[in-house]
C-alpha positions as CSV (number, residue, x, y, z in Angstrom):
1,X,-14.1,4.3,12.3
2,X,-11.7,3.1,15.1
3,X,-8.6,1.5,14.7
4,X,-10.4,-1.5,17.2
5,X,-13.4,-1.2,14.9
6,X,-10.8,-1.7,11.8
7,X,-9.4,-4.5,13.3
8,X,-12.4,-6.0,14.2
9,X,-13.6,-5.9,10.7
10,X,-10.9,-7.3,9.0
11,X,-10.9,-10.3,11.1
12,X,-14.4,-11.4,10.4
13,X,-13.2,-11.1,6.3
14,X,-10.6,-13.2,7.4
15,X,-12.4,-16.2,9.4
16,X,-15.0,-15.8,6.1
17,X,-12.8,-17.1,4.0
18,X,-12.8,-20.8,2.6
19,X,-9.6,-22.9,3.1
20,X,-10.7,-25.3,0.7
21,X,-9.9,-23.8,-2.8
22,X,-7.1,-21.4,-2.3
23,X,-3.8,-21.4,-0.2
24,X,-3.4,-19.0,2.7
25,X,-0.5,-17.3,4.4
26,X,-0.2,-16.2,8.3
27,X,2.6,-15.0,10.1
28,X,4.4,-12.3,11.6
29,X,7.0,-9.1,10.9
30,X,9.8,-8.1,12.8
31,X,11.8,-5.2,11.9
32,X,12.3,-1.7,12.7
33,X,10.7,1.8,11.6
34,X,12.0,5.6,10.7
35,X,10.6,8.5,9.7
36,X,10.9,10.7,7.1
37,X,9.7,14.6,7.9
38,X,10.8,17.9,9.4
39,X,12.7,16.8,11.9
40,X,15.9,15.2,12.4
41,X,17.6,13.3,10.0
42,X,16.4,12.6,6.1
43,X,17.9,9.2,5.7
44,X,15.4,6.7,3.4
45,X,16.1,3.6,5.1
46,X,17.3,4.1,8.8
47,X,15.6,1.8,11.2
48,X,16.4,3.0,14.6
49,X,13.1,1.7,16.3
50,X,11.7,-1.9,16.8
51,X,8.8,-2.2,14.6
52,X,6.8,-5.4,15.0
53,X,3.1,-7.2,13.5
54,X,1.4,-9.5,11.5
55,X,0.0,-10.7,8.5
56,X,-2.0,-12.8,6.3
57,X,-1.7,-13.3,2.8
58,X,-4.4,-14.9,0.3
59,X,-2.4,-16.4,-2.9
60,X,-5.3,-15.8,-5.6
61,X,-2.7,-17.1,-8.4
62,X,1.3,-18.2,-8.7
63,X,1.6,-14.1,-9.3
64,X,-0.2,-12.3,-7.0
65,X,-1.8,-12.1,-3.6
66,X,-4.4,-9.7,-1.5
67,X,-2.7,-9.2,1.6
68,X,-3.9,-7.9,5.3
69,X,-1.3,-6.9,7.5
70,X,-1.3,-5.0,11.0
71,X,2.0,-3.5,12.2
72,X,3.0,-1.2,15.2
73,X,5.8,0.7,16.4
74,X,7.5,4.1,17.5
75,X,9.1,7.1,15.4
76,X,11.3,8.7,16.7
77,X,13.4,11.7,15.6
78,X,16.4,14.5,17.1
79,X,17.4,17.5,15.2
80,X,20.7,16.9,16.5
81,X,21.2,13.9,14.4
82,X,20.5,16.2,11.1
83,X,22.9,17.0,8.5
84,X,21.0,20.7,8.1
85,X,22.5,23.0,10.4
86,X,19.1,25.3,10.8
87,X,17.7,21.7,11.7
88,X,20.7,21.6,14.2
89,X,20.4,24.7,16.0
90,X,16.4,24.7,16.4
91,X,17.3,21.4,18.6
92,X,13.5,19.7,18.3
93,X,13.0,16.5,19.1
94,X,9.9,14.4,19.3
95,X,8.5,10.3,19.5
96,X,4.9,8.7,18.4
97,X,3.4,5.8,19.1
98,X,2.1,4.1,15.6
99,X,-0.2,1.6,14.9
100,X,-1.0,0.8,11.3
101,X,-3.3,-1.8,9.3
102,X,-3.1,-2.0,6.0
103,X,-5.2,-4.0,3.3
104,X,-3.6,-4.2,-0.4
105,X,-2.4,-6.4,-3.7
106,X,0.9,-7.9,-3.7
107,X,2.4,-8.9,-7.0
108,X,5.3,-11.2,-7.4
109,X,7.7,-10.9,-10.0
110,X,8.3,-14.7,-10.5
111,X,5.6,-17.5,-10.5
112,X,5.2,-18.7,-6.9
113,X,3.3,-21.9,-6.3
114,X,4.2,-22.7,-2.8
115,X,2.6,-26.3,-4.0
116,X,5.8,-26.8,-6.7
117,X,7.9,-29.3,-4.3
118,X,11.3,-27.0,-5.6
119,X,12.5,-24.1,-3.3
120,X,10.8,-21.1,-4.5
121,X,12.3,-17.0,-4.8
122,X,10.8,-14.2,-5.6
123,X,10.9,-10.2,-5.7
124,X,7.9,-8.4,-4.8
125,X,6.1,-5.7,-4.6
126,X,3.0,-4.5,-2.8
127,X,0.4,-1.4,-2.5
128,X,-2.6,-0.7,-1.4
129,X,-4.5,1.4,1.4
130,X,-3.0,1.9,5.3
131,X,-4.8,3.3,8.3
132,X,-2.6,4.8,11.2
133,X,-3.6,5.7,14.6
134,X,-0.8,7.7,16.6
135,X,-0.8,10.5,19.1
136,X,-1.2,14.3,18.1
137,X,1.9,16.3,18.6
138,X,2.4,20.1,18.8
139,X,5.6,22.2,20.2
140,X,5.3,24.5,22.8
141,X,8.3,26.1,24.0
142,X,10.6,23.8,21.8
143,X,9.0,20.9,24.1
144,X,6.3,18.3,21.9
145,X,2.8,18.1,24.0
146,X,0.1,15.3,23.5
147,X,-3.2,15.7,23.3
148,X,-5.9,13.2,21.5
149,X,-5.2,10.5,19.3
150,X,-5.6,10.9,16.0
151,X,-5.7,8.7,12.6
152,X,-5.2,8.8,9.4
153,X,-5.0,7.1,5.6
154,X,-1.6,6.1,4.1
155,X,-0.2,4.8,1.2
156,X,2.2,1.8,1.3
157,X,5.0,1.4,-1.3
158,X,6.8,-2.0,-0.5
159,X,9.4,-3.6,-2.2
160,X,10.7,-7.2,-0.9
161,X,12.0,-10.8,-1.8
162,X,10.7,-14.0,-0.5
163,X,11.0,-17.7,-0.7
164,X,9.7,-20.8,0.5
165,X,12.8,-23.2,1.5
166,X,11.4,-25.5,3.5
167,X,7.8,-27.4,4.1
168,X,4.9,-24.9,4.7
169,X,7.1,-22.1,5.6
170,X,7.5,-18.8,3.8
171,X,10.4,-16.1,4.4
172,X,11.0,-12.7,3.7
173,X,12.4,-9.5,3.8
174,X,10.6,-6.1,2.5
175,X,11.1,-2.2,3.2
176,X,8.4,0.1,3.0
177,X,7.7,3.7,2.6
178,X,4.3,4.8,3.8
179,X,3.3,8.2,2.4
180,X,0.7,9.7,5.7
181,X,-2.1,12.0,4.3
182,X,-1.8,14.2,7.3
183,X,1.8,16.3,8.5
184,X,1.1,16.1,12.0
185,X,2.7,12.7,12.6
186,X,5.9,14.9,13.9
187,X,4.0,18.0,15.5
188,X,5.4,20.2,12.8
189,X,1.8,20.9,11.8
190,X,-1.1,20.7,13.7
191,X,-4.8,19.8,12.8
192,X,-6.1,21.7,15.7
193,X,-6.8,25.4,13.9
194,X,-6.2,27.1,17.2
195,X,-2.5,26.0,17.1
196,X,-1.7,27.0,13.3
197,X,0.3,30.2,15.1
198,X,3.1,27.5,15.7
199,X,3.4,25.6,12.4
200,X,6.8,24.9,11.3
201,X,9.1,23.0,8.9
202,X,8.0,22.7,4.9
203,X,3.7,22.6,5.4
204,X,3.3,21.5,1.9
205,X,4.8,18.0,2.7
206,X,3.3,15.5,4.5
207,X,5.4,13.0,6.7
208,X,6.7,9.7,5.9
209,X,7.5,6.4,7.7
210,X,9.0,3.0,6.5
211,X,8.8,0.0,7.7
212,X,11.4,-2.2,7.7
213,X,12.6,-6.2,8.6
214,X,11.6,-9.8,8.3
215,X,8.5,-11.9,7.8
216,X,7.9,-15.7,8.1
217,X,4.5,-17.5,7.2
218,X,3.1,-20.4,7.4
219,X,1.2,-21.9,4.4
220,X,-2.1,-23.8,4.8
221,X,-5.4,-24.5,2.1
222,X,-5.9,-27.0,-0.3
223,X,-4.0,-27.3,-3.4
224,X,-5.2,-24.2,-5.6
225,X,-5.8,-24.3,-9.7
226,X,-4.1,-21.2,-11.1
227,X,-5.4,-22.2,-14.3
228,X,-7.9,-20.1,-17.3
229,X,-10.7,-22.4,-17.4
């Protein structure tokens, strides 16, 4: 399936959904993105590029939400920015083009009925399934080539606090780690069989890349019951 096709898809769940007995979310992130892998720097949290999206939230109780989300954004890395000095004098240095949806369960720590007229705070957390388009990389010459785009499934592990302050509007600010199921995100290891002659780096690890930033929603539904009938 393509990542239009994806899209496509979650937006007809989304305009069949009834406004009348739950309370919905929409908004946007903005943020920045790393990446984890064989190449460059291994720093956890290190936003260096401007990561940006949106996202929709349905509140199914005061403790937890599904949630839709659809984020893009470049990865970049330089081996000369690495703390390993084998990392150092290879000199690699590569950037990708990312765009990710992602479809999970968010789960807040704290009841949070966004119709309770107090300010409301929470932590959070969130998982679920991400799909990521982005070019395929391979080194030739110490130099990354492109040739199709390719895709793959993540898996998101976000952790964030949020709050409603004022009126209908939500804010937040999360970090993310996305595990990819592929190690090609970085060129390191290619799918493309003919090019396994220049593999590199640690082939039993996949790559990472984490999302980082801001998010602001708007609120909008009817007043939900979050009761046990």
């Amino acid at each position: 399936m393509t990542m239009r096709l994806r899209i496509l898809v979650l937006f007809i769940l989304l305009s069949g959904l009834s406004a009348s007995a739950q309370i919905y979310e929409i908004g946007g992130f903005l943020g920045g993105s790393n990446y984890i892998g064989d190449i460059g720097k291994t720093d956890y949290i290190a936003p260096s590029e401007t990561a940006y999206g949106f996202l929709f939230r349905w509140n199914k109780s005061a403790r937890h939400s599904w949630r839709i989300s659809y984020t893009q954004s470049k990865i970049t890395a330089n081996d000369a920015d690495a703390t390993d000095p084998a990392r150092v004098q290879r000199n690699y240095s590569f950037e990708n083009d990312l765009k990710e949806i992602s479809a999970g369960l968010e789960f807040d720590f704290f009841d949070f009925d966004l119709h309770d007229s107090k300010p409301k705070f929470t932590p959070y957390v969130y998982t679920g399934l991400s799909f990521v388009s982005y070019n395929g990389l391979f080194f030739v010459g110490g130099e990354p080539k492109y040739d199709s785009t390719h895709s793959t499934a993540a898996l998101p592990m976000i952790l964030g606090l949020k709050g409603r302050i004022l009126g209908n509007l939500v804010l937040g600010v999360e970090s993310g780690a996305r595990f990819a199921f592929r190690d090609d995100l970085d060129g390191s290891n290619p799918t493309n069989t003919n090019l396994s002659n220049i593999r590199f780096g640690n082939l039993r690890s996949n790559d990472w890349y984490v999302f980082t930033g801001f998010t602001a929603t708007y609120t909008f539904g009817n007043k939900p019951c979050f009761c046990s009938n």
